[in-house]
C-alpha positions in Angstrom: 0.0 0.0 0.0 1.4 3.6 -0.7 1.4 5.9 2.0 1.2 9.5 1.9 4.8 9.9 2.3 5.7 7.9 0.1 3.3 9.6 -2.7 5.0 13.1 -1.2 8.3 11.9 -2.2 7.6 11.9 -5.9 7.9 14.4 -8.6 4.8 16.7 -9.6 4.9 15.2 -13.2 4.5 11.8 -11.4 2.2 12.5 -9.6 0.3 14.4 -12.0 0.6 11.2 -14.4 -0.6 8.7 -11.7 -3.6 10.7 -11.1 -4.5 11.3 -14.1 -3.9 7.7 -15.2 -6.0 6.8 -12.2 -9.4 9.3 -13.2 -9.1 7.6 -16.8 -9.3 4.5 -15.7 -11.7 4.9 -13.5 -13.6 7.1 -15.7 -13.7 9.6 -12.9 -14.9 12.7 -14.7 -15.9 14.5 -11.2 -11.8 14.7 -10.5 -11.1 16.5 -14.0 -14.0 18.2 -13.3 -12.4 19.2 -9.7 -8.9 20.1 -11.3 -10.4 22.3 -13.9 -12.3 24.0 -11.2 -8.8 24.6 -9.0 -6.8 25.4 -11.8 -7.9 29.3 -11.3 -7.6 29.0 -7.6 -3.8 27.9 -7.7 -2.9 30.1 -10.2 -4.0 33.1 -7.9 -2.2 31.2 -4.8 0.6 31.5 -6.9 0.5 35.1 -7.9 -0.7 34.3 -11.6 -4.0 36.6 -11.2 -4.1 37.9 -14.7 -3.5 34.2 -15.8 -6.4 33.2 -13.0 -8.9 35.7 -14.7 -8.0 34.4 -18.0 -9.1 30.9 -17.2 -12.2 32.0 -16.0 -13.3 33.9 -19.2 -12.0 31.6 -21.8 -12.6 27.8 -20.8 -10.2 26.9 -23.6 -7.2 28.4 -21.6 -8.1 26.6 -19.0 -8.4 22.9 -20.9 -4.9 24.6 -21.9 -3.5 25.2 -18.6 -4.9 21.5 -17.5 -3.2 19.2 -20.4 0.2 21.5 -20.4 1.1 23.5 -17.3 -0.8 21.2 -14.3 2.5 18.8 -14.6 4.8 21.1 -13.1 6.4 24.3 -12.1 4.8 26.5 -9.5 1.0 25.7 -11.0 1.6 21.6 -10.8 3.7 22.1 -6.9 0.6 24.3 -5.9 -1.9 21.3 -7.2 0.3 18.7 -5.4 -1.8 18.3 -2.4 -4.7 17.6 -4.6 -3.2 14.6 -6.8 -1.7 13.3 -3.4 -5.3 13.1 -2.0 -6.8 11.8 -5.2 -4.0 8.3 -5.2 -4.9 8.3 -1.7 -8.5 8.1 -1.9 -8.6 5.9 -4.6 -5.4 3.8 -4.7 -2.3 4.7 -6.0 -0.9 2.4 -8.2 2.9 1.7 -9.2 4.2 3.7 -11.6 4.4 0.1 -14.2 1.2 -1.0 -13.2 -0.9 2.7 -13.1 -3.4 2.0 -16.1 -4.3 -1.3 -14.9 -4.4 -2.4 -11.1 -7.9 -1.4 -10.2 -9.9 -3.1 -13.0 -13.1 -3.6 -11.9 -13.8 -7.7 -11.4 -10.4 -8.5 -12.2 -9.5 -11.3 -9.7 -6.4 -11.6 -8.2 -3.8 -14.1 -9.0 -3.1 -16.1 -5.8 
């Protein structure tokens, strides 16, 4: 089982991947729908107001801002706590197994 330290040891982008990797295959369309919300939030938490106010008036920079900027620098360190929470919540899988250890049914192989 992952832990939280252990998830807070890893890089944004890997984080950021296992999350995202996690939502798609659980088709979890309330966390993108969470992110996309918090995307304006963290860029004013990180000083980024005109870039905040952007996002809010033109969805398309924010889609923008989720698929290229959410991985890293001060935008993807302020959304950290977030994808920790989410692999938390709902299972954080190793990084070689991420698309596929929570199938639904699957049985395990004893």
């Amino acid at each position: 089982m992952t832990t939280r330290e252990d998830l807070e040891a890893l890089p944004t982008k890997e984080l950021y991947d296992r999350a995202i990797d996690t939502a798609k295959h659980r088709f979890d369309v309330g966390f993108y729908w969470d992110l996309l919300k918090a995307l304006p939030v963290a860029e004013e938490v990180i000083g980024d107001d005109e870039r905040s106010k952007t996002d809010i008036r033109r969805p398309l920079a924010l889609l923008n801002d989720l698929l290229y900027d959410a991985d890293s620098g001060p935008l993807g360190e302020a959304l950290r706590p977030m994808y920790v929470d989410y692999l938390l919540e709902h299972g954080a899988a190793p990084e070689s197994d991420a698309r596929g250890s929570d199938a639904a049914g699957a049985g395990d192989d004893a």
